[in-house]
C-alpha positions as CSV (number, residue, x, y, z in Angstrom):
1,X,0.0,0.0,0.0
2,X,2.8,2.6,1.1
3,X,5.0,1.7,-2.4
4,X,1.7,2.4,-4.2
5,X,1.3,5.7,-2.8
6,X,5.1,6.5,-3.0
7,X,4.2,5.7,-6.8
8,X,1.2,7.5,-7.1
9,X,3.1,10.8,-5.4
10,X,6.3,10.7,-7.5
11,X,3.9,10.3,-10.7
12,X,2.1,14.0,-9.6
13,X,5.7,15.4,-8.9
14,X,6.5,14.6,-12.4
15,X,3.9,16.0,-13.5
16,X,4.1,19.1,-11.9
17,X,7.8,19.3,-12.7
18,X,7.1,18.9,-16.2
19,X,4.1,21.6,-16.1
20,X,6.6,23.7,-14.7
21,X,9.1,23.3,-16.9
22,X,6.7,24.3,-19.9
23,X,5.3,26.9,-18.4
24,X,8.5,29.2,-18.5
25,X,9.3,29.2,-22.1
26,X,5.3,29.8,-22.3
27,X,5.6,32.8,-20.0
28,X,8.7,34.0,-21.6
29,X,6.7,33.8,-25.0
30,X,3.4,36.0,-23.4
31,X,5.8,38.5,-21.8
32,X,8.3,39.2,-24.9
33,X,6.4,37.9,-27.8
34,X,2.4,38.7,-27.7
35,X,2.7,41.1,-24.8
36,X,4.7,43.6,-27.2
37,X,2.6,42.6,-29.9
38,X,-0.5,43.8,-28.4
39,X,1.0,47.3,-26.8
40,X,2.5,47.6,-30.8
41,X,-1.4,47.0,-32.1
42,X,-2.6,49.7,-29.8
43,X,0.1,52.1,-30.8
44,X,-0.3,52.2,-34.3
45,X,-3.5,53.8,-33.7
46,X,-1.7,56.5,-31.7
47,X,0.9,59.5,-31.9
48,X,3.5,58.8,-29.5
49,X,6.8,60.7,-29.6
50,X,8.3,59.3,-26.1
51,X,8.5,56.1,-24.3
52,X,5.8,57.6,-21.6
53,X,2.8,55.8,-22.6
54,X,0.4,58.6,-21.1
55,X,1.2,61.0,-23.4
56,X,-0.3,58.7,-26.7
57,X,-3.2,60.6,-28.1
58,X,-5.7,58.3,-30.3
59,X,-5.7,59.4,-34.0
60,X,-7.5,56.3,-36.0
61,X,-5.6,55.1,-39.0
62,X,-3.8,57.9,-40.0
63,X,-0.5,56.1,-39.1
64,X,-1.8,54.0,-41.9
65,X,-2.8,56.4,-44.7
66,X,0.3,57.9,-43.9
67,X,2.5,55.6,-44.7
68,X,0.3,53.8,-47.8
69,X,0.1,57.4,-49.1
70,X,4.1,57.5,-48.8
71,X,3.9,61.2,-47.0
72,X,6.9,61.0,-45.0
73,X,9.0,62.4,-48.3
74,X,9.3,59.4,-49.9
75,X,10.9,57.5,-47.5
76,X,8.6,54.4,-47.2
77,X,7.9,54.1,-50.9
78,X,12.0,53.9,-51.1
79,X,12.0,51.6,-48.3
80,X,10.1,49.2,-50.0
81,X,12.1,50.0,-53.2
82,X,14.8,49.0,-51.6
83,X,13.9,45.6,-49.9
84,X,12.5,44.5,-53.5
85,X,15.8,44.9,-55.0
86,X,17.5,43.2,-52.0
87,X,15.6,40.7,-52.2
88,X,17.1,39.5,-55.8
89,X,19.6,37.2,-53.6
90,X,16.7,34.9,-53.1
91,X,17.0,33.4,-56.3
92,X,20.4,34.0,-56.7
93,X,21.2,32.0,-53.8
94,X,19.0,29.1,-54.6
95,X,20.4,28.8,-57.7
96,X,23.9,28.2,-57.1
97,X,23.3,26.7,-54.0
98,X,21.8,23.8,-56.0
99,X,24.6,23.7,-58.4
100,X,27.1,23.5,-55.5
101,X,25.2,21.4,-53.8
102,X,25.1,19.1,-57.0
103,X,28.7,19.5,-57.5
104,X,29.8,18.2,-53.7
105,X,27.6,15.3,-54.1
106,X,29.2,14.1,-57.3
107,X,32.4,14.7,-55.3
108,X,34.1,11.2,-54.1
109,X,36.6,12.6,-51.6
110,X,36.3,16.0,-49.6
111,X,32.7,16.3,-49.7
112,X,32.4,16.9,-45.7
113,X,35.6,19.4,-46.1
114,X,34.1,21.2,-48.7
115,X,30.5,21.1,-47.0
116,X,32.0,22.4,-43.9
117,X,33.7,25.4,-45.9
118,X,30.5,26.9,-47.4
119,X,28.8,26.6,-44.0
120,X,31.2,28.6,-42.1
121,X,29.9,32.1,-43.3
122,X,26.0,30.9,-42.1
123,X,27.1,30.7,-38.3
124,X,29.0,33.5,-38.5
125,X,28.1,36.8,-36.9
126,X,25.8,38.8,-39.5
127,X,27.5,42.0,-38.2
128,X,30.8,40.7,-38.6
129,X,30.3,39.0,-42.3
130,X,28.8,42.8,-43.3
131,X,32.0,44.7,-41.4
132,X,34.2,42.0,-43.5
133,X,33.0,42.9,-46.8
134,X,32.4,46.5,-45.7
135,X,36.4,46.2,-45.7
136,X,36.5,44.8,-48.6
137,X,34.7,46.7,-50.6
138,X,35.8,50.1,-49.4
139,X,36.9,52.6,-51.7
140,X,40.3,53.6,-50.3
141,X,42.4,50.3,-49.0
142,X,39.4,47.8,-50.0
143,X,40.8,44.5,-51.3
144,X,38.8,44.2,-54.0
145,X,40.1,47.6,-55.5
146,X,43.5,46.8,-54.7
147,X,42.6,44.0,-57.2
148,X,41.1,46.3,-59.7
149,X,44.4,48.8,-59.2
150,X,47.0,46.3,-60.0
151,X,44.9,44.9,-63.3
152,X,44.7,49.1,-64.5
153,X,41.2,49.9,-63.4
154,X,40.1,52.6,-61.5
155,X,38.8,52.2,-58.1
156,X,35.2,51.8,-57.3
157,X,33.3,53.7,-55.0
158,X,31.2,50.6,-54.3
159,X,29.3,51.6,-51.4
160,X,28.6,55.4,-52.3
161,X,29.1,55.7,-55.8
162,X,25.5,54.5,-57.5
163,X,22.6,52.2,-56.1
164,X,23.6,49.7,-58.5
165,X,27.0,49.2,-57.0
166,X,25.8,49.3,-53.8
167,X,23.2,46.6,-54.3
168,X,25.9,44.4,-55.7
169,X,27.8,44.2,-52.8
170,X,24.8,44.0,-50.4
171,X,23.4,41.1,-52.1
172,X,26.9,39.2,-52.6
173,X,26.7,39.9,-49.1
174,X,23.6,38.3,-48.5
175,X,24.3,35.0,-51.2
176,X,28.2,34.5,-49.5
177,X,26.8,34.0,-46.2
178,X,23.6,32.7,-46.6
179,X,24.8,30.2,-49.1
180,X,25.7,27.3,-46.8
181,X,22.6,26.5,-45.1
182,X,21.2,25.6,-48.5
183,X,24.0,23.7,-49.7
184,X,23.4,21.9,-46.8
185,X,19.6,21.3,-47.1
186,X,20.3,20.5,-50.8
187,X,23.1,18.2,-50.5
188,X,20.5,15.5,-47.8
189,X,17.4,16.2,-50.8
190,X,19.7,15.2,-53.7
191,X,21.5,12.4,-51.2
192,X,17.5,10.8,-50.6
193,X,17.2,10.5,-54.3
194,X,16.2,6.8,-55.4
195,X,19.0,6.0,-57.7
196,X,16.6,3.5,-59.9
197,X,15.1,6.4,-61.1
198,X,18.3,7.5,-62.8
199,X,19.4,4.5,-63.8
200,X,15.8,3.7,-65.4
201,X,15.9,7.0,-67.5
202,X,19.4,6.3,-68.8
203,X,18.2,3.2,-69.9
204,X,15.7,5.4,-72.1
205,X,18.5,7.5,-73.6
206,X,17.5,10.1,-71.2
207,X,19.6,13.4,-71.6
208,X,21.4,15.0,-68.4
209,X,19.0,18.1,-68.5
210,X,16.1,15.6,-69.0
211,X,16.8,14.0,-65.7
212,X,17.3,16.8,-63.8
213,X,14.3,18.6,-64.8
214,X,11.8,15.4,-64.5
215,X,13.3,13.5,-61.9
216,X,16.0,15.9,-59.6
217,X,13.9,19.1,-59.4
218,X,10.7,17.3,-58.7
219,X,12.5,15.4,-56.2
220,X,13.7,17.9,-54.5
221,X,11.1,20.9,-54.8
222,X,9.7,20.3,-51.0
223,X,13.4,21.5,-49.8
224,X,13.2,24.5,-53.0
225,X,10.1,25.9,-51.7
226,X,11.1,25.7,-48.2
227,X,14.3,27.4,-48.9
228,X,12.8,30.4,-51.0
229,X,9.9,30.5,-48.0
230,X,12.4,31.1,-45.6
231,X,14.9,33.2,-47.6
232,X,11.9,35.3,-48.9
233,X,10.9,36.4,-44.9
234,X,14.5,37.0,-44.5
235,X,15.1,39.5,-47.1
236,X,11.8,41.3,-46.0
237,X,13.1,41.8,-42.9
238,X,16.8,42.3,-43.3
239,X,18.7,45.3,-41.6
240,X,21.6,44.3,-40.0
241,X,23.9,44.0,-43.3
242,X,22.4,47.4,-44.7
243,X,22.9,48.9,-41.2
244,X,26.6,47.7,-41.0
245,X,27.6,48.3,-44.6
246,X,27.0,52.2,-44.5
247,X,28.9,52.6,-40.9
248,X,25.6,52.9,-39.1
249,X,22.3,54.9,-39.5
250,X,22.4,58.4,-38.6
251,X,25.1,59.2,-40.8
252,X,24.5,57.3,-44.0
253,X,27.3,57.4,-46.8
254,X,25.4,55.4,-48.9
255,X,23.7,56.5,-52.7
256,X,20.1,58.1,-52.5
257,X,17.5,56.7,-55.3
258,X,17.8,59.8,-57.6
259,X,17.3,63.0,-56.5
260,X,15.2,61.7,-53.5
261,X,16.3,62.2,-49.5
262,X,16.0,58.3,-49.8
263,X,19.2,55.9,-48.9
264,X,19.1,53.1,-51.0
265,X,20.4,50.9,-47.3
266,X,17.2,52.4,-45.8
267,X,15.4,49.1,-46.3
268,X,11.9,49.0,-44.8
269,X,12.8,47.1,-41.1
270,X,15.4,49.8,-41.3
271,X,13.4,52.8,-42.0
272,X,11.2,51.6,-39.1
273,X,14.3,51.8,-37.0
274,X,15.3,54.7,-37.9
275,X,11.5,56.3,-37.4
276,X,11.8,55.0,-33.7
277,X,15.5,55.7,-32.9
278,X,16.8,58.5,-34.9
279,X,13.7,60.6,-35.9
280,X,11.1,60.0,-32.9
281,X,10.2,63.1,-32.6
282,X,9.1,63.8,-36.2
283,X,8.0,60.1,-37.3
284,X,7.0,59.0,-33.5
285,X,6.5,55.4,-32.2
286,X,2.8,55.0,-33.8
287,X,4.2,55.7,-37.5
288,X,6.6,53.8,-36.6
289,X,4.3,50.7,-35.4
290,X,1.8,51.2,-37.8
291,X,4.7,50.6,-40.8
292,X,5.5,47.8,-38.6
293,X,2.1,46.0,-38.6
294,X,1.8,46.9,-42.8
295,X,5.3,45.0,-42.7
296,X,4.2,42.0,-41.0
297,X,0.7,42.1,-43.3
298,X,3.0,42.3,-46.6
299,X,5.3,39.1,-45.4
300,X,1.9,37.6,-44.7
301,X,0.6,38.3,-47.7
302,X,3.7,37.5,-49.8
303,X,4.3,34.1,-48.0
304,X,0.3,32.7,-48.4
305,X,0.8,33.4,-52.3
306,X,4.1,31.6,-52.2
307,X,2.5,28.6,-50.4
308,X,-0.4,28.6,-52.8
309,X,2.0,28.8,-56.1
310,X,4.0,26.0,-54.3
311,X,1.1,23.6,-54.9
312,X,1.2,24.1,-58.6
313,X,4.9,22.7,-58.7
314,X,5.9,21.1,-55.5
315,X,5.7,17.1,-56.1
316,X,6.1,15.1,-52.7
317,X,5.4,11.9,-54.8
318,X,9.5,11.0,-54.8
């Protein structure tokens, strides 16, 4: 009788201990994750120029129509400009991702030492990786003019000169380090490939470009439309490498879009920033929230599309 109680009470302290133990990532999720959420909701709906929460006065959705009609001098409709072009390393780095990937699996010795190579740059630091090629690429003492120098070019302003040069560097940027982790995902897709399928289609005179295109990519699309998922989000909301590349954000060296007051680093996540940190008292918190929340709506948007064109071409048949 006594070892079944002894049982019965050990079985609730588990339990309890394993309540416990799920309730604190839980609470750490309410108080940093939905808690800020919520307080950001209410905001957008107000103007708010300090971090004293009394002094928000309610002013509807004009946050909103502010920032859909692009009133803040352009700013926003750069912003987005900006992340659009950014984004171009998405398919960029899915692209040669695959053919690397391809290549290392083909590769009979030195596949894990060249695996581990192109993953180093993904668990680097991003703020290190952008103060690396911000090195590089600088216009006095940068490598890669050094290069250009000593083969009789002249040097490049890369990061102040144009928005074209700029965005060439910032998406390199973006496909160098991000470049590993799909290799990676790549290289186990191609691996779980049924070799009969290969050999049948050789059998049936089947070219290289023939296999690849009905048997590889289809094979392989559920790890393609993960990766351009997740890289997709990640452009939206990148900031760190724009941030680091110019040398921070309230001096910015970097080339405007035309004649505009517009810095072609002033992606949209960093234009938010910028709204909250550097110009609070003309842009305010609420602006500032509301761009956020038309943010989050866009990626929203932009990822349900993706996931619907996904079931037009995504086979998980193989």
């Amino acid at each position: 009788m006594k070892k079944a109680v002894s049982i019965e009470r050990k079985k609730r302290r588990d339990e309890f201990s394993s309540k416990f133990a799920a309730f604190i990532p839980l609470l750490g999720w309410l108080l940093f994750g939905i808690l800020p959420l919520a307080m950001s909701a209410v905001v957008a709906f107000t103007e708010l120029h300090s971090t004293d929460l009394r002094d928000m006065e309610f002013v509807g959705v004009q946050n909103f129509i502010t920032i859909l009609t692009n009133a803040d001098e352009g700013r926003t409709y750069a912003s987005y400009l900006s992340t659009l072009v950014f984004s171009l390393n998405v398919p960029v780095t899915i692209g040669i991702s695959l053919y690397i990937a391809n290549l290392i699996n083909q590769t009979k010795i030195g596949n894990k030492f060249f695996r581990t190579i192109f993953f180093i740059p993904f668990v680097c630091s991003t703020v290190v990786v952008s103060m690396t090629f911000r090195m590089l690429f600088a216009t006095d003492g940068g490598l890669i003019n050094q290069l250009l120098s000593n083969l009789g070019f002249e040097p490049v302003a890369w990061l102040t000169d144009t928005p074209v040069s700029f965005m060439t560097v910032a998406i390199i940027l973006s496909v160098w380090s991000g470049i590993g982790w799909c290799i990676l995902l790549f290289q186990a897709a191609l691996a779980s490939v049924d070799a009969s399928y290969y050999e049948s289609a050789k059998l049936d005179g089947a070219t290289s470009f023939q296999m690849f295109w009905k048997i590889t990519w289809p094979a392989i699309s559920p790890t393609t439309s993960y990766l351009v998922t997740m890289r997709l989000i990640g452009a939206l909301q990148s900031m760190s490498e724009m941030y680091v590349l110019v040398g921070g954000s309230s001096v910015s060296t970097a080339p405007t879009w035309g004649d505009s007051a517009a810095y072609v680093s002033d992606t949209v996540v960093k234009h938010i920033y910028n709204m909250i940190f550097e110009n609070s008292y003309k842009y305010g918190y609420g602006l500032a929230a509301a761009a956020g929340w038309i943010l989050a709506i866009i990626v929203l948007i932009i990822t349900w599309a993706n996931l619907k064109l996904q079931e037009r071409w995504v086979n998980y048949d193989f």
